[in-house]
C-alpha positions in Angstrom: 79.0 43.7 54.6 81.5 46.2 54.6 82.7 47.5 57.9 82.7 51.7 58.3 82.7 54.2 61.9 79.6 55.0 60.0 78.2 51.7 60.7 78.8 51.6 64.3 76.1 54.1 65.0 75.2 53.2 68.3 71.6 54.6 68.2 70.7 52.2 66.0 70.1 48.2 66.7 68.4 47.1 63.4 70.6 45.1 60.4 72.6 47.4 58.2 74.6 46.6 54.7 77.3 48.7 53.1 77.5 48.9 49.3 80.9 49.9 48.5 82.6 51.2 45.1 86.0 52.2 44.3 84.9 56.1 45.6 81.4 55.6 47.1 79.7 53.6 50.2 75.9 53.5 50.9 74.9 52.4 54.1 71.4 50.5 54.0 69.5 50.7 57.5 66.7 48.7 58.8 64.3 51.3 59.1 66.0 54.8 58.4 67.0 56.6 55.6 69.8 55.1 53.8 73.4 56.9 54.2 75.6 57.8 51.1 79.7 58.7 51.7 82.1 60.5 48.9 85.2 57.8 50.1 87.3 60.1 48.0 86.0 63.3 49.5 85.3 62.1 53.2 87.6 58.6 54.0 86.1 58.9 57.8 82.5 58.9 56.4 81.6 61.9 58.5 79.4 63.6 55.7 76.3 61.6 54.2 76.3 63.3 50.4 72.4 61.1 49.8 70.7 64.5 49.2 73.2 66.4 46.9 72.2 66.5 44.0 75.8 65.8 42.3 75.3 61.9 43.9 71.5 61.3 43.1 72.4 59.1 40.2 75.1 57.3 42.2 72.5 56.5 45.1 69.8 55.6 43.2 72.1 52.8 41.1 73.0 51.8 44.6 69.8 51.2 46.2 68.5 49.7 42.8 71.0 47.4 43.4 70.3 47.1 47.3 66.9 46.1 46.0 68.1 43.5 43.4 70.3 41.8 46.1 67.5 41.9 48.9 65.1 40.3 45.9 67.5 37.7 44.9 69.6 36.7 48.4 66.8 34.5 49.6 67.5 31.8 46.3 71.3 31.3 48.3 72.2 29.7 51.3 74.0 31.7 53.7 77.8 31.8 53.8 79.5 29.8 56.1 80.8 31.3 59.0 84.3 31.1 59.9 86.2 29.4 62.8 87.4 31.6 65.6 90.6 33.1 65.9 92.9 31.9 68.4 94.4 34.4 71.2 97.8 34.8 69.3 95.4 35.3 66.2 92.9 37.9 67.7 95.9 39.8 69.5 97.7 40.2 66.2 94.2 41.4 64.4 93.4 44.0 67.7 97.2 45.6 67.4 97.0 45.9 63.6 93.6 47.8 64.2 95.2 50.4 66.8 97.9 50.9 64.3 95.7 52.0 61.8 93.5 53.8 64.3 90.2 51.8 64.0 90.3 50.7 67.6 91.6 52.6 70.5 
């Protein structure tokens, strides 16, 4: 899953995925309307561009995909998870991610 301030809408608890292109990003949510960005247009995601109709192609390749995935996932394991970062580690990660603004 792609990570996006668009995805860390707090009024929502259920599982969300991110399908990203070079210029586009939709934003799959349990139980609401999926979420289309212009990355090009709107980096910060503020915008969702699902119902213009200059991007109805572009979603609906997306979530045809979405579907494909969702159909198909179930045939592969899971991928393994990764081992913790240490303190030094997470430190490093937390004040590369102020420095690009992500975090406060």
């Amino acid at each position: 899953m792609a990570d996006s301030p668009a995805l860390h809408d707090r009024s929502h608890t259920g599982s969300q995925t991110a399908i990203v292109s070079e210029t586009t990003k939709l934003i799959v949510w349990q139980g609401r309307p999926s979420r289309l960005f212009d990355l090009a247009r709107d980096p910060r995601e503020t915008t969702d561009v699902s119902a213009e109709p200059a991007y109805q192609g572009v979603r609906l390749r997306f979530e045809a995909f979405y579907s494909q995935w969702q159909a198909n996932r179930r045939h592969y394991p899971p991928a393994p998870r990764t081992a913790a970062l240490s303190a030094a580690e997470a430190e490093i990660v937390q004040r590369r991610l102020r420095e690009l603004g992500y975090v406060d």
